[in-house]
C-alpha positions as CSV (number, residue, x, y, z in Angstrom):
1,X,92.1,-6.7,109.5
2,X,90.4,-7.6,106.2
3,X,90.7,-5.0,102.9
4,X,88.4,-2.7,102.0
5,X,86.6,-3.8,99.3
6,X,88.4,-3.0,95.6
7,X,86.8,-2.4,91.9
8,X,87.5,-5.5,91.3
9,X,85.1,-7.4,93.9
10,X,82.4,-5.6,93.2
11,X,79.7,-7.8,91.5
12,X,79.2,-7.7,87.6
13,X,75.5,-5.8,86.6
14,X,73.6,-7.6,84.7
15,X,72.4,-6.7,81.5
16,X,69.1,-5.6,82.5
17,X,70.1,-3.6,85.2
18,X,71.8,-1.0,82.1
19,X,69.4,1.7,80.7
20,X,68.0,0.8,77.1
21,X,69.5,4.9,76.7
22,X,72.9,3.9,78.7
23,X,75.9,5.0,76.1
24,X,77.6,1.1,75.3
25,X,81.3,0.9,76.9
26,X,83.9,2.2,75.4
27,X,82.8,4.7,73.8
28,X,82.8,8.4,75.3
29,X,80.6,11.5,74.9
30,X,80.4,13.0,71.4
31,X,81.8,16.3,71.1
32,X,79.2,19.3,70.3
33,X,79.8,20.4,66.9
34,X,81.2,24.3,67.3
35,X,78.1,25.4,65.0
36,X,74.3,24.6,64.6
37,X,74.4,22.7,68.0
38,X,71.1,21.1,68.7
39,X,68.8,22.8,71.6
40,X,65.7,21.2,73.0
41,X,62.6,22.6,72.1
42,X,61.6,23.2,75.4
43,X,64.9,25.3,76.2
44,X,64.5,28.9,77.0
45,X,65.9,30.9,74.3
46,X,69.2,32.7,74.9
47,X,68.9,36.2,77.0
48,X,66.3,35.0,78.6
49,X,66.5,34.0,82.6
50,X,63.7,31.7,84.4
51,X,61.8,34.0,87.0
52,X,62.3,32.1,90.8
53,X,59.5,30.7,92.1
54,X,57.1,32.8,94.3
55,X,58.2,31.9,98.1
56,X,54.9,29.9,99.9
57,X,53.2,30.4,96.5
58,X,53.4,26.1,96.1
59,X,54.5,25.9,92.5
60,X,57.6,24.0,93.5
61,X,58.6,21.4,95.8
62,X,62.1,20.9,97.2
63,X,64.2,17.9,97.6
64,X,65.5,16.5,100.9
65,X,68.7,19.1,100.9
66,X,66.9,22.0,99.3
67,X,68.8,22.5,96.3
68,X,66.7,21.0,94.0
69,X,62.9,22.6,92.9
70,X,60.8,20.2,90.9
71,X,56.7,21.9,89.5
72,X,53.7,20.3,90.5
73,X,51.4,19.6,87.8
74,X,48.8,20.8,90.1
75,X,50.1,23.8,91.6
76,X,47.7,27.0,90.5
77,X,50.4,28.9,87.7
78,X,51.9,32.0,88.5
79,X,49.9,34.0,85.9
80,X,46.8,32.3,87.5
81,X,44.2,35.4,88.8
82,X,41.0,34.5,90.3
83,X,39.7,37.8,88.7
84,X,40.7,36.7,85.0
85,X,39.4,33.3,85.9
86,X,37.5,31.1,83.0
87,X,33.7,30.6,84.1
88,X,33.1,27.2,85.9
89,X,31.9,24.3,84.0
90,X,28.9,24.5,87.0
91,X,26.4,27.3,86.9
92,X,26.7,29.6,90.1
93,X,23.0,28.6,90.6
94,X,23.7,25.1,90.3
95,X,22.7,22.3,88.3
96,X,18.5,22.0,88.2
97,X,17.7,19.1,89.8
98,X,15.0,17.0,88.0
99,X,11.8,15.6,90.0
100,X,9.4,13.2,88.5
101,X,6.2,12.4,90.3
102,X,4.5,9.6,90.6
103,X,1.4,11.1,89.2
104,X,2.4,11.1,86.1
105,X,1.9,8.6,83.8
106,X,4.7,5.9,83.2
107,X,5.2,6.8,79.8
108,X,6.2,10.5,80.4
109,X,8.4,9.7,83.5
110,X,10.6,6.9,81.5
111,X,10.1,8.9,78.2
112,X,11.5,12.1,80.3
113,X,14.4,10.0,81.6
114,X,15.4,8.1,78.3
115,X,15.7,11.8,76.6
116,X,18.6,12.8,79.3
117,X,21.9,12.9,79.6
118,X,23.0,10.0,81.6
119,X,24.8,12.2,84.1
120,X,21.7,14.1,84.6
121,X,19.1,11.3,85.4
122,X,17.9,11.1,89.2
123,X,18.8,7.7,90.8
124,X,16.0,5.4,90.7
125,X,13.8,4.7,93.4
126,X,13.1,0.6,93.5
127,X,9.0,0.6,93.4
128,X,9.4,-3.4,93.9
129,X,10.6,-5.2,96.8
130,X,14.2,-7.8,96.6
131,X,16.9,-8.9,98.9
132,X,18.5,-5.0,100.7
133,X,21.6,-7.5,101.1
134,X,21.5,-9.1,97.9
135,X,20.5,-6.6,95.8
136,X,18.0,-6.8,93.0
137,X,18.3,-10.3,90.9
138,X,20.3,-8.6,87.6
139,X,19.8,-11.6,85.2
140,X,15.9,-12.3,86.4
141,X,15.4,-8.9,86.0
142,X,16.9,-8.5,82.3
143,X,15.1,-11.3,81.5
144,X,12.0,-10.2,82.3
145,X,12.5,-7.0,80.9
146,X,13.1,-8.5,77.5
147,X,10.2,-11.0,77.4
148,X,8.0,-7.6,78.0
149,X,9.8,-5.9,75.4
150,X,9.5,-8.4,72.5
151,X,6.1,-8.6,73.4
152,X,5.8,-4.9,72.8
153,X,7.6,-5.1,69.7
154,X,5.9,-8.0,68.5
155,X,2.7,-6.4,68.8
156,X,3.1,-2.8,66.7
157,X,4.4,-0.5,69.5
158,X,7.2,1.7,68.5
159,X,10.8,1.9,69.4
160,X,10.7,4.6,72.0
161,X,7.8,3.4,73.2
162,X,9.3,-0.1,73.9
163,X,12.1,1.1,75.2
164,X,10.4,3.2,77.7
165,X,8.5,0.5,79.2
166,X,11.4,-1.5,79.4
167,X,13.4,0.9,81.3
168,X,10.2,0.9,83.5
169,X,10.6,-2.0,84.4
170,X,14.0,-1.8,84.9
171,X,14.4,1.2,87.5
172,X,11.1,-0.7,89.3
173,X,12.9,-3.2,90.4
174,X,15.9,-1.4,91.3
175,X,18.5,-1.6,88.3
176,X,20.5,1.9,87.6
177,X,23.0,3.0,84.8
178,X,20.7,0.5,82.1
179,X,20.4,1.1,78.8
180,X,17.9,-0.7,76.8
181,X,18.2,-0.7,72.5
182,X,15.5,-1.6,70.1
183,X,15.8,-2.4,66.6
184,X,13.4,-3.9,64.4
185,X,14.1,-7.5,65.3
186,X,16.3,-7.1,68.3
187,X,16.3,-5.9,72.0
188,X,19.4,-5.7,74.1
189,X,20.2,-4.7,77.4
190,X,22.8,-3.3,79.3
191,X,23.6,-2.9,82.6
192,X,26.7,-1.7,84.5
193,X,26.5,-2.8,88.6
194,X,29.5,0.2,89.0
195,X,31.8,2.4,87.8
196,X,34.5,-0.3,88.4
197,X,32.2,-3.7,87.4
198,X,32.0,-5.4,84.1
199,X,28.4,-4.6,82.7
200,X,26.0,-7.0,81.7
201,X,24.7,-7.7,78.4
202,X,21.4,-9.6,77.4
203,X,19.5,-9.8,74.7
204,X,16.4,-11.1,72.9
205,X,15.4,-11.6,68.8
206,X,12.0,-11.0,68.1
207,X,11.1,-14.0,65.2
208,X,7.1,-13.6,65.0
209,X,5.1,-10.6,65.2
210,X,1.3,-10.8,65.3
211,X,-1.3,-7.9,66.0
212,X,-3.4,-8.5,68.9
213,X,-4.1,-5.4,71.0
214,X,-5.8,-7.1,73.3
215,X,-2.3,-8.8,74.8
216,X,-0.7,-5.5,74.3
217,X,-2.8,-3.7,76.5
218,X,-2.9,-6.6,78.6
219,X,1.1,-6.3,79.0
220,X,0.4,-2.7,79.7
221,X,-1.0,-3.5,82.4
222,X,1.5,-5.6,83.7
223,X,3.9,-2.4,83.4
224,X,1.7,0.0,85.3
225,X,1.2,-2.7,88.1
226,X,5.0,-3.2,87.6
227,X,6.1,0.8,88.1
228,X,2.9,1.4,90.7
229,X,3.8,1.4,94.7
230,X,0.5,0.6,95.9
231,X,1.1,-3.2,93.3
232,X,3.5,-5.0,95.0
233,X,4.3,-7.6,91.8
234,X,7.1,-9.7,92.6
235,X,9.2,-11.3,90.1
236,X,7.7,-14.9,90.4
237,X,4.0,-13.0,90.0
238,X,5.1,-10.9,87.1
239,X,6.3,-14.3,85.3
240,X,3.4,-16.1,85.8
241,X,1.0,-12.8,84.6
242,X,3.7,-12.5,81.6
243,X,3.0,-16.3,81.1
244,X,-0.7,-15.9,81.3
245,X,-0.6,-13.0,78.4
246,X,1.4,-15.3,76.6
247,X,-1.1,-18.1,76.5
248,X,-4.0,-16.2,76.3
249,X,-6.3,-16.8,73.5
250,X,-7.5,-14.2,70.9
251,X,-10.6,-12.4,71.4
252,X,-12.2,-13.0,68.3
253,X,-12.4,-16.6,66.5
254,X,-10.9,-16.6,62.9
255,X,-15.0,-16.9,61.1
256,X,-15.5,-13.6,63.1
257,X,-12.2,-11.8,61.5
258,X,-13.4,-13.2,58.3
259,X,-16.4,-11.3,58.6
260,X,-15.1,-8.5,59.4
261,X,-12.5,-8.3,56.4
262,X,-15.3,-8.2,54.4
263,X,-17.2,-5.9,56.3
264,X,-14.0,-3.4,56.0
265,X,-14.4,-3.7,52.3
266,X,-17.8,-3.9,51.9
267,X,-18.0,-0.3,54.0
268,X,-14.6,1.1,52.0
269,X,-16.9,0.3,48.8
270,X,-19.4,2.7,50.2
271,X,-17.2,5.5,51.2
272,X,-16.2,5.8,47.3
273,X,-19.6,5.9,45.6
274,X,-21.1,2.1,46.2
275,X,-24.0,0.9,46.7
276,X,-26.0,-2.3,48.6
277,X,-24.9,-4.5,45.8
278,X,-21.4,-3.3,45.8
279,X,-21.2,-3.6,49.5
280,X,-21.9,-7.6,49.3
281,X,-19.5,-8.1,45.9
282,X,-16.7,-6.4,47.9
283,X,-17.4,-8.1,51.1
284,X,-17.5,-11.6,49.1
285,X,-14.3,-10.9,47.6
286,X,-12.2,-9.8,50.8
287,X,-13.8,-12.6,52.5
288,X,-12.4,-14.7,49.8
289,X,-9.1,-13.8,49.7
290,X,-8.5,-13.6,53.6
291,X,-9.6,-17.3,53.2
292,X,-6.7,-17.9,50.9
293,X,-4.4,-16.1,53.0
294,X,-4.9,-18.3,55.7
295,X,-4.7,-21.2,53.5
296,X,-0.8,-19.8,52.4
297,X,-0.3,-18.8,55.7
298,X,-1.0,-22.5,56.9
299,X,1.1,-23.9,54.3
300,X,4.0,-22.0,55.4
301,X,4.3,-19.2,52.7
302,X,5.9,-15.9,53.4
303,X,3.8,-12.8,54.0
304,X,4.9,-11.3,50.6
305,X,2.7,-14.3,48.9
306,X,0.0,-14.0,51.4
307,X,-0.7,-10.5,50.5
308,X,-0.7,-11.2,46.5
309,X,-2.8,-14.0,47.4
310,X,-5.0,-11.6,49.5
311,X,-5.5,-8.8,46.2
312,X,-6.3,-11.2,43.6
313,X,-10.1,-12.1,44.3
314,X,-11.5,-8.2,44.6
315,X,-9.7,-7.3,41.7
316,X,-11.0,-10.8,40.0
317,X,-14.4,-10.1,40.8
318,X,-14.1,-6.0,39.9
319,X,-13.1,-7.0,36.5
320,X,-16.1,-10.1,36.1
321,X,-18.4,-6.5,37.1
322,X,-17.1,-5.4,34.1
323,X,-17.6,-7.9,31.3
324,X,-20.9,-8.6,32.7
325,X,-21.5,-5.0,31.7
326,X,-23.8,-4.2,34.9
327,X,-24.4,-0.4,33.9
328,X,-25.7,-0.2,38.0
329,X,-22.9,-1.6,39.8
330,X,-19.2,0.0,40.2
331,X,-16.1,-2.3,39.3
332,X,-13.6,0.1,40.7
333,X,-15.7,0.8,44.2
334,X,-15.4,-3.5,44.3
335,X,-11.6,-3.2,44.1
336,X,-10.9,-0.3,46.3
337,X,-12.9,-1.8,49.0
338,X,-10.9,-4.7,48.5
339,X,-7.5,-2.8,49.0
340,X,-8.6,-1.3,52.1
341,X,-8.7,-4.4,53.2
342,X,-5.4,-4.8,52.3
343,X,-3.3,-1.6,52.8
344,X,-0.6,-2.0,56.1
345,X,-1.6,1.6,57.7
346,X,-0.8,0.1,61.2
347,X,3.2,-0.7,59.5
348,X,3.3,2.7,57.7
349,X,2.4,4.6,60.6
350,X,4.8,2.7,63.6
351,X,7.5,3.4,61.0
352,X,7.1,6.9,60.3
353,X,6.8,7.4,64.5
354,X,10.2,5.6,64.9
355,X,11.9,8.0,62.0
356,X,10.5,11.0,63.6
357,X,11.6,10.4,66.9
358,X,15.3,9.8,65.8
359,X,14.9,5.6,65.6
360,X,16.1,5.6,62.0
361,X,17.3,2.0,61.6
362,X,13.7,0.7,62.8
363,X,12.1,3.1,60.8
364,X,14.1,2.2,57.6
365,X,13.2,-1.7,58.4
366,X,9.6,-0.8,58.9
367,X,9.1,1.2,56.0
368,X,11.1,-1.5,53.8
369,X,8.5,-3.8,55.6
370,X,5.6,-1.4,53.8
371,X,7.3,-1.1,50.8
372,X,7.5,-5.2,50.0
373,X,3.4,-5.4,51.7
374,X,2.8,-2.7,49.1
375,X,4.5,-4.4,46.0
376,X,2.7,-7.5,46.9
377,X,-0.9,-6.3,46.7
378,X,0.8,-4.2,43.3
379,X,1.5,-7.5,41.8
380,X,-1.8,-9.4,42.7
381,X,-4.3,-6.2,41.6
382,X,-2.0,-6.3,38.3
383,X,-2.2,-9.6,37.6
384,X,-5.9,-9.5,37.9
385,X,-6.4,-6.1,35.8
386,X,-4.1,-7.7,33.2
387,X,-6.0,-10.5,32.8
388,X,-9.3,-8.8,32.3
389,X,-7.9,-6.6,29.9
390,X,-6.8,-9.6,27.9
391,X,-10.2,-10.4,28.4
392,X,-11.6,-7.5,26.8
393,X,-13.0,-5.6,30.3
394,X,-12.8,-1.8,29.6
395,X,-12.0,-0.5,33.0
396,X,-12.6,3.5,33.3
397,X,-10.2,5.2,34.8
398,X,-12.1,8.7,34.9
399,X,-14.3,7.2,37.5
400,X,-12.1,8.4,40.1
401,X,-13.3,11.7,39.2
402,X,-16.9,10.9,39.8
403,X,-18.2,12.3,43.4
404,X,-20.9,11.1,45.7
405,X,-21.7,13.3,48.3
406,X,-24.1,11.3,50.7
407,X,-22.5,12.3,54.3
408,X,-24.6,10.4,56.3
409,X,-24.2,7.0,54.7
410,X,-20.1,7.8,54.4
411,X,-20.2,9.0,57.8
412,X,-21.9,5.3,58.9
413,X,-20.0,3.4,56.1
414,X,-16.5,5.3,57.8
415,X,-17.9,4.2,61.4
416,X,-18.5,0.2,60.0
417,X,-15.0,0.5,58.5
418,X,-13.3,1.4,61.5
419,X,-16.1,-1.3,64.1
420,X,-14.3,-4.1,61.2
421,X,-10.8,-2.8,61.7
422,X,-11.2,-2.9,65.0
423,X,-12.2,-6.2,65.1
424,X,-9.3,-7.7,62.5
425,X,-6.7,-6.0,65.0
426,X,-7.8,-8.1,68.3
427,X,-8.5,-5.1,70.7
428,X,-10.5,-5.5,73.2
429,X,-14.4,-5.2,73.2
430,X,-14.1,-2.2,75.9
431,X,-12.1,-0.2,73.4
432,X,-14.6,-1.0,70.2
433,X,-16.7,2.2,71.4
434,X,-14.1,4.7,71.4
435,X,-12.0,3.8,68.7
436,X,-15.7,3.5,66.4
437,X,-16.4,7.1,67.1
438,X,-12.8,8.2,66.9
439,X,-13.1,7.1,63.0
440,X,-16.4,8.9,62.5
441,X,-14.8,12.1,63.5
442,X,-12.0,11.7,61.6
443,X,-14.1,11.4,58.2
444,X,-16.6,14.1,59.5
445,X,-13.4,16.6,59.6
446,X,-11.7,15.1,56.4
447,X,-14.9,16.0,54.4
448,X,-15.6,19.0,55.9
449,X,-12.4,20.0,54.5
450,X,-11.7,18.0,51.4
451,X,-15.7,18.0,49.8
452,X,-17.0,21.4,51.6
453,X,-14.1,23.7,52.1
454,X,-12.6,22.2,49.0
455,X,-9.1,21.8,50.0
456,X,-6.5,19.9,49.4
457,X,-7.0,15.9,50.5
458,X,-3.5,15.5,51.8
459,X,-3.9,18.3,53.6
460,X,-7.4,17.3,55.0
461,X,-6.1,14.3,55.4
462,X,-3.6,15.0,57.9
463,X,-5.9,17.3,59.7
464,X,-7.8,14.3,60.6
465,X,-4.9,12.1,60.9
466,X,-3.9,15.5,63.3
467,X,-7.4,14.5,65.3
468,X,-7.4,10.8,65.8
469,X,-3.8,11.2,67.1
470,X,-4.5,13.5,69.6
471,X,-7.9,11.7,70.7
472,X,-6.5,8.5,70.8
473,X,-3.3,9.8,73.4
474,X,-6.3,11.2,75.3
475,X,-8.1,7.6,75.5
476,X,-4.9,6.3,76.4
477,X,-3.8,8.0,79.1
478,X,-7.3,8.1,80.7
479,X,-7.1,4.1,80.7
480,X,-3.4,4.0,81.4
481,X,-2.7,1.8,78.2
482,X,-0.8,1.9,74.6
483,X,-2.7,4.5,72.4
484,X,-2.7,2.0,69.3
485,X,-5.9,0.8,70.1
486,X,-7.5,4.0,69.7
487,X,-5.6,5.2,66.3
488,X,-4.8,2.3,64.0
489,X,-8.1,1.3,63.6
490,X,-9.8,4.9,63.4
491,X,-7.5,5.7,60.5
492,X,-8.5,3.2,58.1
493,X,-11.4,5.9,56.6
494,X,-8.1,7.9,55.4
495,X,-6.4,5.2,53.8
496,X,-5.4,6.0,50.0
497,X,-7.2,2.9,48.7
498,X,-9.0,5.0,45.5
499,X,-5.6,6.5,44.9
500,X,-4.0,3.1,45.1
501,X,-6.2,1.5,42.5
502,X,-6.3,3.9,39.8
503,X,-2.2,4.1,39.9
504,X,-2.3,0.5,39.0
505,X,-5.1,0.5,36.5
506,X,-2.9,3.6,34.7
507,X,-0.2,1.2,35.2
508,X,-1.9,-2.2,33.8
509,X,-3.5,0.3,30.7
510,X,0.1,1.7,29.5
511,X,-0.4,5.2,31.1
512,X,2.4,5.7,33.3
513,X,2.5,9.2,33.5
514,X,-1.2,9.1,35.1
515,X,-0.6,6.0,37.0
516,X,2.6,7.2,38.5
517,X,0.9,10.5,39.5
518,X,-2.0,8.7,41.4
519,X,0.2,6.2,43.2
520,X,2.3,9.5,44.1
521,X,-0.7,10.5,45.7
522,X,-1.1,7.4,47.5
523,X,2.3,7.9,49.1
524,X,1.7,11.5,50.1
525,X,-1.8,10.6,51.7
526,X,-0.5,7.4,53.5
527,X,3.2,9.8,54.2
528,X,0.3,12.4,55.6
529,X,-1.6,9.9,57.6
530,X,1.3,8.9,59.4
531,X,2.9,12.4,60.2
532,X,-0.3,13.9,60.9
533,X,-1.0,11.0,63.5
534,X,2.2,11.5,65.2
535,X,2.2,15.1,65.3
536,X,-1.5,14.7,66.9
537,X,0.1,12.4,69.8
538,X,3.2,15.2,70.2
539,X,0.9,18.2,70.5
540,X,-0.9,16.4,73.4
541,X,2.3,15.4,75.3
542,X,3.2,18.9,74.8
543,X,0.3,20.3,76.6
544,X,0.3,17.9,79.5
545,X,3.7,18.1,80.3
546,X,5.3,15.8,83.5
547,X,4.3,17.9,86.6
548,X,6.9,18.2,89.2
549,X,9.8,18.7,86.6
550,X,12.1,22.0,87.0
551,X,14.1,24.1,84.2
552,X,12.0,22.7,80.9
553,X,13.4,19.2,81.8
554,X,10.2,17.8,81.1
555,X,10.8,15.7,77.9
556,X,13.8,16.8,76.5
557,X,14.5,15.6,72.6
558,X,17.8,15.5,70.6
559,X,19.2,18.6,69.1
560,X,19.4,18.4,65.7
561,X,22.2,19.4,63.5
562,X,21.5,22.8,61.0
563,X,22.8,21.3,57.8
564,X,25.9,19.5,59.5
């Protein structure tokens, strides 16, 4: 009969089997000292005995033999009272469920969703056909996306509004929990497949931007035939439609845009007390200098140089006006008309949109963008007045004070300016009409105010601005396109161009307290312009809000902080 087991056959433990907290061998318990013993801080303090457990109540669980009770950490606390209960994170009423229609416009519908809380936005609703087993292709479909999003971008349109149509496209085709980003000179995407799935990432660096509306509303297009059941637009068909835009040619040859640069000059000479003769001179010079800008922009110069390149030949020929001593002709009507030519309004105003809709980094890039356009026609206007006043050309800077009411020619001359702008920004020969008229009114408003009612022009000036944003949201949405088309070119009547030029003549004559006051008025006009446009595009989004939405869900914007 074989011996129990003894000590001494038991096998040895390893090491790792011993607890990194096991007391080493040898060695026995340390002896509490008699005072100051250390308690545990979660101890109950002396006199005080632990109440029992509630029987049924469910705060404890016992062990196999029922002498041991262990808490749950979800059992309800004895203390707990429904009727001193915190409210629920849940409203009784529930949360509002959001509905967008599909008669409303793209633009509010993504523009609704993009300003809501991720939790809150409705699942989408694919508008495009794919593989039910498959799913939607994720990387063709981010692809895509990005192509019609630099394309956007390229062209002028702002952040918001980029990154609307991209998540457009993006819910069309059947892609949830995206989020698109757009900065100045890069888009990204990103899309998570599930809670428990890597997301992917994609993204896209604009290099070359170029201003033709007419492939902007072209792309449009694309994205309301894109988000629209009726348009069934696969992805092979939207390629080859993207790839059409893409090699489309512009509207207008480059003798026709140099035509109309002078025309815009020749007309902004007008506006500020010209006459016939002024008209040509200024028309000659713009034409000029866009000629030399293509030349630099052929040779591979930066845009900086382009633009100096661009101001020289008005302000030449302004200064030749005046040491020819022609007592009938107007040198500094020649060289405003010549910086109208020149101003970036279309820059000035995309970046003042992005900064008031909360795209700060795009706005600071934009407005940096302005700021360098705007030193560049600086340095060409001053190197042109500097050399006529080395020259001996006395150039009057109280001419700025001399006014011309003739309303009917201004009101035509405002008309031609904005028919030229038009032109120079490639839009399409259906929107010439509107746009044409949408600059008449705004000068018939901003003299009514500024010569008649004799108020302030910054003020008058964003009354207009006010107008020609509002009208041109109105064109847009009846025509289902970008609203660019309709307000760039009808604001080029407002443009500070008088303002502009007598700044830098105070500045080429020594007088820097008068030239720094006028180009200060310059910045508040163009600052003006640009809020006055955007508050004009708010105040008719505001008044045809996104039917079918419930609880004010309609376009929901940030709350902003109160001084923290």
């Amino acid at each position: 009969m074989a011996e129990p087991d003894g000590p001494d056959d038991e096998k040895p433990q390893s090491d790792e089997a011993h607890s990194a907290f096991s007391r080493p061998a040898g060695t026995g318990p340390a002896a509490p000292p008699e005072e100051d013993h250390p308690t545990s801080e979660f101890a109950l303090p002396e006199g005080v005995t632990p109440e029992p457990p509630a029987p049924g109540s469910g705060s404890g669980t016992g062990s196999a033999s029922g002498s041991e009770t262990t808490g749950s950490a979800f059992a309800t606390p004895s203390t707990y009272s429904f009727r001193d209960s915190p409210p629920a994170f849940t409203p009784a009423y529930g949360v509002p469920m959001v509905r967008l229609t599909k008669e409303a416009p793209w633009q509010d519908r993504m523009r609704t969703m993009l300003r809501m809380p991720v939790a809150e936005r409705p699942a989408p609703e694919p508008v495009q056909r794919h593989d039910e087993e498959a799913g939607p292709p994720v990387p063709r479909v981010l692809d895509l996306t990005l192509r019609i999003g630099e394309l956007l971008l390229a062209g002028g349109e702002g952040a918001e509004d980029v990154e609307a149509a991209m998540f457009a496209v993006m819910r069309s085709y059947g892609l949830d929990r995206c989020e698109p980003t757009v900065t100045f000179t890069l888009l990204s995407i990103s899309h998570q497949p599930s809670l428990v799935d890597d997301p992917v990432t994609a993204s896209r660096t604009v290099r070359r931007r170029g201003t033709d509306y007419t492939r902007l509303a072209a792309v449009f297009r694309l994205i309301d035939d894109i988000t629209t059941a009726d348009d069934e637009v696969s992805l092979e068909e939207a390629y080859r439609r993207l790839a059409e835009i893409r090699r489309n040619r512009h509207p207008y040859p480059g003798w026709v845009l140099t035509l109309a640069a002078g025309g815009l000059a020749g007309a902004a000479s007008v506006l500020v007390g010209g006459g016939p003769l002024v008209f040509l001179i200024a028309a000659l010079g713009a034409m000029l200098g866009d000629r030399l800008a293509w030349l630099c922009a052929g040779r591979g110069l930066p845009e900086f140089y382009q633009f100096v390149v661009a101001a020289m030949p008005p302000a030449a020929m302004g200064v030749a006006l005046t040491l020819t001593h022609w007592s009938d002709v107007r040198p500094s009507a020649v060289i405003t008309g010549g910086l109208f030519a020149l101003l970036p309004g279309r820059a000035l105003v995309a970046g003042v949109q992005d900064g008031l809709t909360g795209y700060y980094i795009t706005a600071s890039a934009r407005l940096l963008e302005v700021m360098y356009f705007f030193i560049a026609i600086v340095t060409g206007v001053l190197l042109a007045l500097y050399g006529g006043l080395q020259l001996g050309a006395e150039l009057d800077p109280e001419a700025r004070f001399i006014t011309h009411d003739r309303p009917v020619i201004q009101i035509l001359a405002s008309m031609v300016l904005t028919l030229s702008f038009a032109i120079l920004l490639q839009q399409e020969r259906v929107t010439v009409l509107a746009v044409t008229l949408n600059g008449g009114v705004a000068w018939i408003v901003y003299g009514a105010m500024a010569r008649t009612g004799e108020l302030s022009a910054v003020a008058a000036t964003a009354a207009a601005a006010g107008l020609v944003g509002l009208f041109g949201q109105l064109f847009s949405r009846y025509r289902y396109t970008s609203s660019l088309p309709y307000i760039t070119a009808a604001i080029g009547p407002l443009l500070p161009g008088s303002a502009t030029y007598f700044g830098l003549l105070g500045v080429a004559q020594n007088e820097l307290d008068r030239g720094l006051a006028s180009l200060s008025t310059a910045v508040a006009t163009a600052l003006a312009i640009a809020i006055g446009v955007n508050l004009g595009s708010e105040i008719s989004r505001l008044f045809m809000r996104v039917p079918g939405a419930v609880g004010g869900a309609n376009r929901r914007a940030a709350k902003r902080t109160r001084g923290f």
